[in-house]
Each structure stands twice: as C-alpha cells, then as structure tokens.
KOLTORVEX-39333 format. One line per 2 residues: for each residue x, y, z of N, C-alpha, C. Coordinates in nm, 4 decimals. Last residue first. Example, Ala and Ser with C-alpha at 12.3 -4.5 7.8 and 13.67 -1.06 7.14 Angstrom:
BEGIN
1.2850 -0.2250 0.7080 1.3670 -0.1060 0.7140 1.2900 0.0030 0.7870; 1.3190 -0.5690 0.7800 1.2300 -0.4500 0.7800 1.3200 -0.3300 0.7800
% end
This chain:
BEGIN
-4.4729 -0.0758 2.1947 -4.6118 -0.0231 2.2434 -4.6759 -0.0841 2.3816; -4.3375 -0.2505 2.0403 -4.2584 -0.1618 2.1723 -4.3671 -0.0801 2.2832
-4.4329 -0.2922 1.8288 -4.4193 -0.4225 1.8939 -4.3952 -0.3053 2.0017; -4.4107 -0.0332 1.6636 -4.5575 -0.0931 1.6928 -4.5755 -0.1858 1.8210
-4.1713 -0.0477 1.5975 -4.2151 0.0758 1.7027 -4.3839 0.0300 1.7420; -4.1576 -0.2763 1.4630 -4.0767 -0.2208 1.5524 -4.1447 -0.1643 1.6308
-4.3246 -0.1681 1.2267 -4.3704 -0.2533 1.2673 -4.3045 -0.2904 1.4066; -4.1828 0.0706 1.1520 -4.3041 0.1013 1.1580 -4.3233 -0.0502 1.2214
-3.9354 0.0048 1.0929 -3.9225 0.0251 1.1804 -4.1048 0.0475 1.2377; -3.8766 -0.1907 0.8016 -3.9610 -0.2478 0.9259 -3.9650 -0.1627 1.0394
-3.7239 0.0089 0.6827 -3.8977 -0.0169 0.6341 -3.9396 -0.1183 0.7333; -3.4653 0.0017 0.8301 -3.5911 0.0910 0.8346 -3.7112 0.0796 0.7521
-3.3119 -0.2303 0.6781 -3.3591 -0.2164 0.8032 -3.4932 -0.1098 0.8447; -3.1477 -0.1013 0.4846 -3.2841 -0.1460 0.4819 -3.3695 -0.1566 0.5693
-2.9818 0.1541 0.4736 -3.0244 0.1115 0.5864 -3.1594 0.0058 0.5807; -2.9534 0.2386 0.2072 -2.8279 0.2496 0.3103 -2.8845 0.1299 0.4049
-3.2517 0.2424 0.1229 -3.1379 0.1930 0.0442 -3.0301 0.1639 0.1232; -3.3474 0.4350 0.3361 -3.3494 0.2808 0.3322 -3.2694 0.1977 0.2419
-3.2501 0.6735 0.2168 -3.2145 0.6196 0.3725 -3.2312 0.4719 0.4106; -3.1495 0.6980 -0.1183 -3.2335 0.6959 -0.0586 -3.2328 0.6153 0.1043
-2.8638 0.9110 -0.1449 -2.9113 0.7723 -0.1804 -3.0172 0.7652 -0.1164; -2.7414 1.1419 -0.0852 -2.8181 1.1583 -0.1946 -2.8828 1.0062 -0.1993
-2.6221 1.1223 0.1699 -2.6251 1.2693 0.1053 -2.7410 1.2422 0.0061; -2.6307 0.8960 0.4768 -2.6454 0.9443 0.2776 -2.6807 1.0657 0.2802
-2.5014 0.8353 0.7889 -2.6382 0.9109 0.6923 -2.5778 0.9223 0.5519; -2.3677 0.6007 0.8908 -2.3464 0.7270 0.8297 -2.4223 0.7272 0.7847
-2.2774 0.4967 1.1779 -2.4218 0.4714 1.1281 -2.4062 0.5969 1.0310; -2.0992 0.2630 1.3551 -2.1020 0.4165 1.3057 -2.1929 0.3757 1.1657
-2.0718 0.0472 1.6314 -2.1095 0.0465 1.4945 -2.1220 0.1568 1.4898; -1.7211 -0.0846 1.8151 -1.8676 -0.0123 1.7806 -1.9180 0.0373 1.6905
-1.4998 -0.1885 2.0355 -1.5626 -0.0748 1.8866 -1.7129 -0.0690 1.9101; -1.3771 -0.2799 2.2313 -1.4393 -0.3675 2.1439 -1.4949 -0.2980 2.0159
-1.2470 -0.0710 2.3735 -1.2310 -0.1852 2.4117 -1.2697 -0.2865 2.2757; -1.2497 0.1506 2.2538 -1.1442 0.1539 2.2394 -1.1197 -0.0097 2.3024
-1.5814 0.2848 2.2741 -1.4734 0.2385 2.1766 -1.3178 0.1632 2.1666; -1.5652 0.4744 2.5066 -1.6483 0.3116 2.5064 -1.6115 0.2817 2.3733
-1.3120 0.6056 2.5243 -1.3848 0.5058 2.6618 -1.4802 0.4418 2.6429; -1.3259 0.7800 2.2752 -1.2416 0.6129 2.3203 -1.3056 0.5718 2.4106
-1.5699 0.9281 2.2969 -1.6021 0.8442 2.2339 -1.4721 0.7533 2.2434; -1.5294 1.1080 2.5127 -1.6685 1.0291 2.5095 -1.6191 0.9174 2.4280
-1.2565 1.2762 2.5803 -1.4138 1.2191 2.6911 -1.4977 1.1180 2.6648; -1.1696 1.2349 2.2874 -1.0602 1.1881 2.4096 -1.1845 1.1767 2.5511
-1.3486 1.3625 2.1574 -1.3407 1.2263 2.0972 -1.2676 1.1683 2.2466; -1.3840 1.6508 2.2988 -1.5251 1.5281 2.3062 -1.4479 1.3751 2.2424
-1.1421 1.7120 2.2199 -1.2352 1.7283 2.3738 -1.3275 1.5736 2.3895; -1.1312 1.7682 1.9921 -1.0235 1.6652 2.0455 -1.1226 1.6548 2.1559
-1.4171 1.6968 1.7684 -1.3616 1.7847 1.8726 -1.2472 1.6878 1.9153; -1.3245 1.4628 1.4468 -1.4227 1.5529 1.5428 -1.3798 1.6192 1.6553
-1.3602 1.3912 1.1401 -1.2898 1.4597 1.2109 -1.3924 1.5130 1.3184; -1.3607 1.1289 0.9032 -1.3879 1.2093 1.0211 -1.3615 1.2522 1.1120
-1.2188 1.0689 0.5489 -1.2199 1.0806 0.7368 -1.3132 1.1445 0.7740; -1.1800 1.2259 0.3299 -1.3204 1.1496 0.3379 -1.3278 1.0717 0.4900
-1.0177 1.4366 0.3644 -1.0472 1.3585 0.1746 -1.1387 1.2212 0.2023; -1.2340 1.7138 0.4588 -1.1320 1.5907 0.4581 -1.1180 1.5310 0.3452
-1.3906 1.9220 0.4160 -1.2669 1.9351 0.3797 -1.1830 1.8269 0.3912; -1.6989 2.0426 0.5170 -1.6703 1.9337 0.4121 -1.5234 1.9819 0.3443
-1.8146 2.2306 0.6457 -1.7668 2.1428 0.7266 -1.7524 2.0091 0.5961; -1.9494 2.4839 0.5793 -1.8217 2.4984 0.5879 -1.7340 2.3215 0.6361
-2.1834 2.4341 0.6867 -2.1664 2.4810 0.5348 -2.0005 2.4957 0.4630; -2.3177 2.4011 0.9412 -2.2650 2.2964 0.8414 -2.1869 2.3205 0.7177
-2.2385 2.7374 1.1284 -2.3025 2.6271 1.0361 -2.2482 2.5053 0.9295; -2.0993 2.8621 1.3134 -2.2154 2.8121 1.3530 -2.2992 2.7110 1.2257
-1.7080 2.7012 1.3385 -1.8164 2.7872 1.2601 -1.9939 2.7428 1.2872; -1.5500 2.5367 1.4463 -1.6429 2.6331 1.5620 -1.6925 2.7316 1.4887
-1.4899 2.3371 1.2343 -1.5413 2.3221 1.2664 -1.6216 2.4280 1.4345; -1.3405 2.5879 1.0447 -1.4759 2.5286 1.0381 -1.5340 2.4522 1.0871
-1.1622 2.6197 1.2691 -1.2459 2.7445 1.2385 -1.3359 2.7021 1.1315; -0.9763 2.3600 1.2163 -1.0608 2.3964 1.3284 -1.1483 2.5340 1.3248
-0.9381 2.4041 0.9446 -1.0271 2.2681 1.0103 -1.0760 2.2902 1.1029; -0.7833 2.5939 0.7188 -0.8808 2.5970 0.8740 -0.9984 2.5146 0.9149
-0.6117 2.4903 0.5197 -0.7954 2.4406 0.5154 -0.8513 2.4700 0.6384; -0.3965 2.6120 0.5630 -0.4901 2.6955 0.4722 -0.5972 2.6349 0.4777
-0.2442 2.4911 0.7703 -0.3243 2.6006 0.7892 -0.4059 2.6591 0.6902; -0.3246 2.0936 0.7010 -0.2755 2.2554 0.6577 -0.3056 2.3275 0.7554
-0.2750 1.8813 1.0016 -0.3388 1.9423 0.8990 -0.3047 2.0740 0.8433; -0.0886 1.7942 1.2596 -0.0527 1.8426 1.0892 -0.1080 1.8635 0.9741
-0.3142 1.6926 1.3861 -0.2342 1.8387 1.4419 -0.1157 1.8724 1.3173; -0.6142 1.6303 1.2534 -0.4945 1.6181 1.2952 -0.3777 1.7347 1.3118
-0.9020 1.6463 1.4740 -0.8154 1.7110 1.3359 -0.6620 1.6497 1.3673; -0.9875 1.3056 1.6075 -0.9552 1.4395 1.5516 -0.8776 1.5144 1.4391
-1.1214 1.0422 1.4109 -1.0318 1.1239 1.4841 -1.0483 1.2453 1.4907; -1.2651 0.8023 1.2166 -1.2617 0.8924 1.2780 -1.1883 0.9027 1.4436
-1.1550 0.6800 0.8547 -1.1148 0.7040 0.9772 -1.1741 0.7673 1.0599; -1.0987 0.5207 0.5553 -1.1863 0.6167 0.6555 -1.1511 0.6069 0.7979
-0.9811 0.3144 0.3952 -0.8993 0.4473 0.4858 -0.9775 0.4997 0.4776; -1.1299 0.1141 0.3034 -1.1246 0.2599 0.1770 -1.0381 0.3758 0.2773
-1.1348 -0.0832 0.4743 -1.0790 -0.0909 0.3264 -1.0139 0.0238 0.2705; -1.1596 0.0111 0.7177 -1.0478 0.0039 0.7198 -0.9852 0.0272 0.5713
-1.4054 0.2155 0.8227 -1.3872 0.1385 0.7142 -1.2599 0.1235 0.6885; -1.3156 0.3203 1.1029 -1.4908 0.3142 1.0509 -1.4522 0.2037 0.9321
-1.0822 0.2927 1.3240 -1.1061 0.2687 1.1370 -1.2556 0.2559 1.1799; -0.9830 0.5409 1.5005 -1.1150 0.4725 1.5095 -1.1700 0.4493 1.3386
-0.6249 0.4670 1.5723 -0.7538 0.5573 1.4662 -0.8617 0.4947 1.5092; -0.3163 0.4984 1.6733 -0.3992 0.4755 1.7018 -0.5674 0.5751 1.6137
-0.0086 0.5468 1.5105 -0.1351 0.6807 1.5506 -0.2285 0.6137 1.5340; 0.2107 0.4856 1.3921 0.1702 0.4114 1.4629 0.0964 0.5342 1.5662
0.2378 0.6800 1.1434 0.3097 0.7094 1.2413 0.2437 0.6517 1.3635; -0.0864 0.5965 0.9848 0.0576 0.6028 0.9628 0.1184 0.6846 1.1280
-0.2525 0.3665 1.2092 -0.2484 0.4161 1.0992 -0.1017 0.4759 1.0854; -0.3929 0.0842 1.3885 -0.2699 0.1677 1.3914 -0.2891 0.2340 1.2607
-0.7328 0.0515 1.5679 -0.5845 0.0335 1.4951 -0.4940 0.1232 1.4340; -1.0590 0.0043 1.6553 -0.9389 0.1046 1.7192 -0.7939 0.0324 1.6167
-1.3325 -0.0418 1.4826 -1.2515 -0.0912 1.5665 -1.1482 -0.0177 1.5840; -1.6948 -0.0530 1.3404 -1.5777 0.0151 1.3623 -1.5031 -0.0266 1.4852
-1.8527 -0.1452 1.1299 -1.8257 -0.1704 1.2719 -1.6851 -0.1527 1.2518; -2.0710 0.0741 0.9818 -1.9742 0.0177 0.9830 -1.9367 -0.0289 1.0910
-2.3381 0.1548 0.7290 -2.3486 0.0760 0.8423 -2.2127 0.0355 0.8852; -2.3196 0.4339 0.5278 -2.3764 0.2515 0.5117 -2.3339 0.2297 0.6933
-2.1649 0.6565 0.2961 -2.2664 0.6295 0.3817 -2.3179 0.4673 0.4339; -1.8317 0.7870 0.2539 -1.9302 0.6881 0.1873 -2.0375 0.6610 0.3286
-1.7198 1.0939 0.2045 -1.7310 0.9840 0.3144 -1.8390 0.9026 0.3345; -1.5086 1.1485 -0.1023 -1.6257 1.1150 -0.0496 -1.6255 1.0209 0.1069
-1.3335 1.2209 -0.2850 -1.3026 1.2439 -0.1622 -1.4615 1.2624 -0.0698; -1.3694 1.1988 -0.5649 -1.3415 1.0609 -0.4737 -1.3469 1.0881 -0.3607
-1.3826 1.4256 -0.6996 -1.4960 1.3802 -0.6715 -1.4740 1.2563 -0.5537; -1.0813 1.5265 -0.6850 -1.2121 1.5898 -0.6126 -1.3253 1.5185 -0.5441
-0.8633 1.2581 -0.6595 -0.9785 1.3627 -0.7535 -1.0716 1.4134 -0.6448; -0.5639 1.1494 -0.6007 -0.7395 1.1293 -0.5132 -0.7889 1.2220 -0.6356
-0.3128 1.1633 -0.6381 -0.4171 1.0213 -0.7147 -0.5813 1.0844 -0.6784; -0.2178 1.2695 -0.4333 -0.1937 1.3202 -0.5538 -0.2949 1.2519 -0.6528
-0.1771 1.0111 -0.2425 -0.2829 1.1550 -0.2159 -0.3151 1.2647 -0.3691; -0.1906 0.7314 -0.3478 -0.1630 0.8692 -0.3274 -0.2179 0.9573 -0.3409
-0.4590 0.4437 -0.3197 -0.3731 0.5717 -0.3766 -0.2835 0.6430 -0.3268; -0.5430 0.2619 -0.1359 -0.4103 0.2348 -0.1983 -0.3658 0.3378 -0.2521
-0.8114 0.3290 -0.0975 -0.7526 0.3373 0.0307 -0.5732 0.3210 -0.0315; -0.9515 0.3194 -0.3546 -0.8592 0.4508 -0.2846 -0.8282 0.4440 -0.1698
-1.0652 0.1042 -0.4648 -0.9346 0.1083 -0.4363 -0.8398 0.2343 -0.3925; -1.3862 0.2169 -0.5511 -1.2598 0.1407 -0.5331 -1.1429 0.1392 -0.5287
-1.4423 0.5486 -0.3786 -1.3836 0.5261 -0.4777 -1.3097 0.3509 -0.4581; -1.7593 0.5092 -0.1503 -1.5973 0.5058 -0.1769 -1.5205 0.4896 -0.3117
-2.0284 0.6989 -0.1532 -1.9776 0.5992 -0.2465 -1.8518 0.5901 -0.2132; -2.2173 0.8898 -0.1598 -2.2258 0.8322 -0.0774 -2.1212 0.6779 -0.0850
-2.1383 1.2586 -0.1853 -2.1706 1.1459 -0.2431 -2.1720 1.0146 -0.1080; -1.9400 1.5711 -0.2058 -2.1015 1.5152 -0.1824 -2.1283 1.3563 -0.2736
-1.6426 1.6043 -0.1103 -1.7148 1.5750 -0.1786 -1.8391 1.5224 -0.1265; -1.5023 1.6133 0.1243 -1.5255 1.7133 0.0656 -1.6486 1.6716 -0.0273
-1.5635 1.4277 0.4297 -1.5287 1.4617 0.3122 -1.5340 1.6069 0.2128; -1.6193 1.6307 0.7286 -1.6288 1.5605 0.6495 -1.5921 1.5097 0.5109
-1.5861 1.7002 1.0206 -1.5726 1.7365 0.9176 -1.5986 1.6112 0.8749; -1.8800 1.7502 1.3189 -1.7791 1.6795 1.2606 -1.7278 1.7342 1.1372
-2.0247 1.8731 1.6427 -1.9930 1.8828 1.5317 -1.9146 1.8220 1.4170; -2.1486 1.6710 1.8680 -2.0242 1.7190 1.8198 -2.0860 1.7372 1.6737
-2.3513 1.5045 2.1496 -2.3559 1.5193 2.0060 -2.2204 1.6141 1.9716; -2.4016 1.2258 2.3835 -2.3878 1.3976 2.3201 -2.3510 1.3851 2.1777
-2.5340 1.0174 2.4590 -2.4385 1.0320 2.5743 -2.3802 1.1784 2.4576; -2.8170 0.8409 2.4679 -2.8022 0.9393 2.4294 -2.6524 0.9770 2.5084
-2.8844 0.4827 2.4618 -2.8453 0.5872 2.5700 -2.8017 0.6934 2.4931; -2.8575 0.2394 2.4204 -2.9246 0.3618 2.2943 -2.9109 0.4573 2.3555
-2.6635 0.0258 2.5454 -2.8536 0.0711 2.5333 -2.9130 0.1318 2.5151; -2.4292 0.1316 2.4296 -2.4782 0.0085 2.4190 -2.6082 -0.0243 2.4472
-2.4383 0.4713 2.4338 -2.3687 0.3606 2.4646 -2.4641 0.2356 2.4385; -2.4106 0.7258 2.1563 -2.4945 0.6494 2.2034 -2.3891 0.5492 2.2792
-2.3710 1.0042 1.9733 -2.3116 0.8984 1.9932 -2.3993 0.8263 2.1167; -2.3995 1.2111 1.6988 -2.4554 1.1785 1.7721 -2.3895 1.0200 1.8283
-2.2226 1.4323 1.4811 -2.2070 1.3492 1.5176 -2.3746 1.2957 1.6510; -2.3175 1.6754 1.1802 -2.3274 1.6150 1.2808 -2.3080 1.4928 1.3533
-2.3173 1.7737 0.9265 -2.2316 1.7949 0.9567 -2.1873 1.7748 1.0831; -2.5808 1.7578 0.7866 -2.5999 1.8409 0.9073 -2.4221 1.8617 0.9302
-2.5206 1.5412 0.5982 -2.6033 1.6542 0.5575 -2.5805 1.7767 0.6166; -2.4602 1.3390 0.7693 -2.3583 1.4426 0.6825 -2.4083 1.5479 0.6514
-2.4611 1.2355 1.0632 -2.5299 1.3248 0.9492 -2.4929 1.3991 0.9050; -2.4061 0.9335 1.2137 -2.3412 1.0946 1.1537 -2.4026 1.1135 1.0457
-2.4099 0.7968 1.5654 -2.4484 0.8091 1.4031 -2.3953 0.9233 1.3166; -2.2492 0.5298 1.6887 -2.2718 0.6465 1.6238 -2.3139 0.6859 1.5305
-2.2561 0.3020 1.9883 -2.2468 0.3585 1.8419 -2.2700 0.5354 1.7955; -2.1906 0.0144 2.1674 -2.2230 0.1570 2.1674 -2.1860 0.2099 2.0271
-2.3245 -0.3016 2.1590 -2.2552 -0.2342 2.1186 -2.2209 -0.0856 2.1009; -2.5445 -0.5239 2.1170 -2.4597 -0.4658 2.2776 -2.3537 -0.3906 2.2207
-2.6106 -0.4223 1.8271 -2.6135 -0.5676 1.9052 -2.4665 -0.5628 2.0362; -2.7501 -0.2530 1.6760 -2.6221 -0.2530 1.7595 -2.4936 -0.3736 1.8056
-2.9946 -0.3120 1.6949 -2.8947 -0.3417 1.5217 -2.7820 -0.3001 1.5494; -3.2028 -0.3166 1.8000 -3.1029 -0.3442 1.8655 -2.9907 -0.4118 1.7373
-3.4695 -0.2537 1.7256 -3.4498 -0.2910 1.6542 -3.2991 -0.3768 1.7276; -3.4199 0.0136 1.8681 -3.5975 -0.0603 1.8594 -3.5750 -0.2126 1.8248
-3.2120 0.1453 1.8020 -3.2338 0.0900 1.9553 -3.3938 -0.0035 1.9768; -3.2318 0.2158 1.5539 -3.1131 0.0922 1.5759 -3.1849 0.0679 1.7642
-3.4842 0.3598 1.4985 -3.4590 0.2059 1.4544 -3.3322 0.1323 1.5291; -3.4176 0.5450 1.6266 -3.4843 0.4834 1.7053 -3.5073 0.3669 1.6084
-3.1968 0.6795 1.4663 -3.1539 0.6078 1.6013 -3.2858 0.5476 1.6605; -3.3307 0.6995 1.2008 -3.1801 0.5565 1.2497 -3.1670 0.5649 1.3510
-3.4760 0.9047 1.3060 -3.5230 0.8142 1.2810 -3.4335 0.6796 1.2123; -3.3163 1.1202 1.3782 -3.3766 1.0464 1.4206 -3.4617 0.9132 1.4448
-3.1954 1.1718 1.1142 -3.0965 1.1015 1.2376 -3.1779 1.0552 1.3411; -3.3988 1.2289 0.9631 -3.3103 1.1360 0.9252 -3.2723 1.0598 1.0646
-3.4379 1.4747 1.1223 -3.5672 1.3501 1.1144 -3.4790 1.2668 1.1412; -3.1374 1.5661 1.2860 -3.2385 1.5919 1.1710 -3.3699 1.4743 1.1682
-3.1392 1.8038 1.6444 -3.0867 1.6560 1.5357 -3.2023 1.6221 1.4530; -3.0820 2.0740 1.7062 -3.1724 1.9826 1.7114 -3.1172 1.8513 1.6206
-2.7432 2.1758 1.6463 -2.8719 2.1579 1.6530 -2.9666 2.0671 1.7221; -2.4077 2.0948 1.7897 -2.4973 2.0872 1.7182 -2.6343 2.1591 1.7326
-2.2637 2.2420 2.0656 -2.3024 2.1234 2.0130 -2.4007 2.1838 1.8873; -1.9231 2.4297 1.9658 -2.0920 2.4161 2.0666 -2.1520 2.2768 1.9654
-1.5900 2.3696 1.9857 -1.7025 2.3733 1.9119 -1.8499 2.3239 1.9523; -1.3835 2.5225 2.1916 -1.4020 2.4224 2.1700 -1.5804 2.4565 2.0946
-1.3286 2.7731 2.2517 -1.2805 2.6929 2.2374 -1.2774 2.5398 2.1752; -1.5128 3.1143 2.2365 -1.4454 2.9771 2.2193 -1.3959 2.8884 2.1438
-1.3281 3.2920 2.5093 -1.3473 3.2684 2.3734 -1.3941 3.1315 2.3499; -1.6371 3.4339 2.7587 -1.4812 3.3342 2.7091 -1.4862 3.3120 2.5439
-1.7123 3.7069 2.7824 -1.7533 3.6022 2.7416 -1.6054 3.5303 2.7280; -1.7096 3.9167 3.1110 -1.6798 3.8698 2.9867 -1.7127 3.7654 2.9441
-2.0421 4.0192 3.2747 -1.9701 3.9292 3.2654 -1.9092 3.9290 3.1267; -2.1376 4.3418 3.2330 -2.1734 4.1932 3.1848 -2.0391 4.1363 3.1842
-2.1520 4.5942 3.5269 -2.0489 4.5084 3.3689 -2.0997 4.3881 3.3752; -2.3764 4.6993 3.6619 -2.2810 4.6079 3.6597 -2.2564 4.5552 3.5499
-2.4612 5.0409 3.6285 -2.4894 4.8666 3.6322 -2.3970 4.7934 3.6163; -2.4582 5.2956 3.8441 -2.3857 5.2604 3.7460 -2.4463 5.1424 3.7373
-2.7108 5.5658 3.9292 -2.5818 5.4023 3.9719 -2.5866 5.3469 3.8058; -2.6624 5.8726 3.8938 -2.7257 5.7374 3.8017 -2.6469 5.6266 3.8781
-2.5528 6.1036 3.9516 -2.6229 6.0659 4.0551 -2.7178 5.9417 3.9852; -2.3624 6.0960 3.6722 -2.3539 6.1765 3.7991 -2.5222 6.1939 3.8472
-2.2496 5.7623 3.5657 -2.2866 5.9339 3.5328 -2.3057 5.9818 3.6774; -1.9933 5.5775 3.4476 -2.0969 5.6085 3.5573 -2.1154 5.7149 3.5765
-2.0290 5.3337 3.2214 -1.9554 5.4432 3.2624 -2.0889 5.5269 3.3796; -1.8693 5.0485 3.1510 -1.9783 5.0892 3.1958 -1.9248 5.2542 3.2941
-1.7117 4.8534 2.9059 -1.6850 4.9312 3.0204 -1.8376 4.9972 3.0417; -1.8124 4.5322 2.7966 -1.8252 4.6349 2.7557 -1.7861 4.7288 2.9236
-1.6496 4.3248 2.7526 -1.7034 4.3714 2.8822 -1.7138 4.5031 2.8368; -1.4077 3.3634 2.3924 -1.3276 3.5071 2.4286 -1.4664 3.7593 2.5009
-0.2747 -0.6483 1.3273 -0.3252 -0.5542 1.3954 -0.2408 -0.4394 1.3961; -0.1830 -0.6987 1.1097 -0.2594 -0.8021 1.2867 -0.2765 -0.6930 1.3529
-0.1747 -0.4844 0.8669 -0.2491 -0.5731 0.9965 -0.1489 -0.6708 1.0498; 0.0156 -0.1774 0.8586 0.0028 -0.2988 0.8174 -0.0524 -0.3632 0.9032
-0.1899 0.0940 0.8908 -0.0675 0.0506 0.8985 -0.1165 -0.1306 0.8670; -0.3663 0.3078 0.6668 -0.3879 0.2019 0.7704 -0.2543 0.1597 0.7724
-0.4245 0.6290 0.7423 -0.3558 0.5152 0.6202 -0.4106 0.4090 0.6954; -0.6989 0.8818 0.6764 -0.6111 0.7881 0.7280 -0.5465 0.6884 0.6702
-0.7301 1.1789 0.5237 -0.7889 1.0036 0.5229 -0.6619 0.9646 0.5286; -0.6026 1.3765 0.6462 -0.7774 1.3965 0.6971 -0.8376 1.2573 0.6501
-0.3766 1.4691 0.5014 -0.4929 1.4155 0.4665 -0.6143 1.4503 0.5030; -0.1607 1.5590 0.6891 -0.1914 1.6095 0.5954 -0.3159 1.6006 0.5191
-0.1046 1.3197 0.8482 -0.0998 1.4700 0.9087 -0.1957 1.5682 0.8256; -0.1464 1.0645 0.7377 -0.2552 1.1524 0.7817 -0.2666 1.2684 0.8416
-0.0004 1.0590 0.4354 0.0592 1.1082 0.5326 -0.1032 1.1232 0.6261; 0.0366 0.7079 0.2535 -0.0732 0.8283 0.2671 -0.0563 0.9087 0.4149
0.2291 0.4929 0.0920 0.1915 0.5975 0.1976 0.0909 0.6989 0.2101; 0.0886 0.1952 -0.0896 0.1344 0.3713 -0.1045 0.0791 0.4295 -0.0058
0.0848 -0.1187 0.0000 0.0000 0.0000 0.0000 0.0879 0.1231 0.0000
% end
C-alpha cells in the first residue's frame, strides 16, 4: 500500500495488519450597572442543533431494533455535519460537530484506500454512507484511529495536528453552520475534547457500529432495516 501522510490528509492510512465587557460608565447621581460578565473565547465547538428527522429516525430504529447488538455507536449526518453517539442501550451520551469529506456522495472510490494523495480527484473524496463496525488500529506514524472502514482508509479522529493552515479545520469546525464542514479527503474529524471524553472510553475496548447518513441515496437503500421500523415501534407499544 502507497503511503498516505494523515498529518496532511484527513484520510487515514492504515498501517500494516494483525493488527473570548463592555466598560460601563458612571454618570452623575445614576448608579452605574454592573459590567456583563466577559464572554470566554471559544474553544471548543458548541453542540450541534436539534438533530435531523433522518438522524432520528436511524436512532430509534437501531435501539428498537437493537442493530447494535450490545454495542455503543454512532451516528453521523452528513447533511448536518453532525455526530450523535450512544452507549450500548441507545443511551443518548452527546452530540459534536464533525468534518467531512469534501465531496457530496455516498460511495468510496474502489481502491482509494491504496492511492496517493496526488491520485485522489475531487470527486473521490467522499465519506461513503452505510453501516460500519468500527474498531481502534494503527495508521501512519503508529497513531492509534477509530477505522470506521479500514478498506477505503476512513477514519474517525480528531483534526490532525498536521493538517494545513490553509484548510482551517478547526475554524470550520467552531463555525455556527454545516456549510463549511466538508474538507477531509473522506475521514472524520471531530472535537479533540469530546473524541478523548466520550467516544475512546467506550470504543477503544471492542468498537462499535457508526451509522453514516447518505447525502443523496435513498435512507433505506443504506439502511434497509428501516422499512420495518413502523412494525418495531408498533411491537414496543
């Protein structure tokens, strides 16, 4: 397999297997009001929105349905540019902003986990949508990854700390909207904060399934599973 740097990337290699007061001025016989508290800058990227139908409706299929199978998971809505993560009994445990491929599609290029980076095309730099069980392993510079899809080098991590400065990864992801959040060459990228709190400590023993929403394919196409959720949600009654 041809090196692929993930400093630089944003798609992971795989290493070889076995594994921020306004002043207040005080007039003459007016009490003054108390300065508004400064705001901190921030730091770290606010959670998401409301979460979309879509995403709603894969997470109450996978916990109706237990398409987990004892397993804590995630879902991600590309659309939204959103993470949602769950422990092993559908348990809601928070949501993160994420990057994402660049490209709009739902498809891995065959055999682009083998390219050079120079090799990739625009259009390839897709973060393909479908159902993955994802496991913890080594990528380049023996840099522990959460492979989502080992084949096609998908990955989710944080930004990496040798990403350009010209693709400001982190100022799109503490930008207030999705619109800006498609720059990887098809990884996932999410808060250091939140991946190092939430998501190794129940990942890092056994993995866990990541549930990527489609851009353009129809949700059951990805997920057949959901044309029975109507009969699911019926039994649960």
């Amino acid at each position: 397999m041809i090196p692929i740097l993930l400093a630089l990337a944003g798609l992971a290699l795989p290493a070889p297997m076995p594994a921020q007061a306004k002043s207040v001025h005080r007039a003459k016989g007016v009490r003054a009001s108390r300065p508004a508290p400064a705001q901190p800058a921030r730091t770290e990227p606010d959670e998401p929105a409301i979460p979309s139908a879509a995403a709603v409706r894969v997470a109450d299929w996978v916990a109706a349905s237990r398409d987990n199978r004892t397993l804590p998971y995630i879902i991600i809505d590309k659309q939204n540019a959103a993470l949602r993560l769950f422990d092993a009994k559908g348990k809601p445990l928070g949501t993160a902003p994420v990057l994402i491929g660049v490209a709009v599609g739902d498809e891995a290029t065959p055999g682009i986990g083998s390219k050079n980076l120079a090799e990739i095309g625009p259009a390839e730099k897709t973060t393909p949508a479908g159902r993955f069980l994802a496991k913890y392993g080594l990528a380049a510079g023996r840099q522990k990854v959460l492979w989502v899809d080992y084949a096609t080098s998908v990955a989710l991590h944080p930004i990496p700390p040798g990403a350009s400065k010209k693709e400001r990864r982190r100022q799109r992801m503490l930008s207030p909207t999705p619109d800006d959040n498609r720059i990887t060459f098809g990884c996932i990228n999410v808060p250091l904060a939140f991946y190092n709190r939430s998501v190794q400590p129940l990942f890092r023993r056994k993995g866990g399934y990541v549930y990527i929403l489609p851009d353009t394919r129809p949700i059951e196409d990805v997920f057949p599973g959901l044309r029975a959720q109507p009969f699911l949600n019926a039994g649960a009654r």
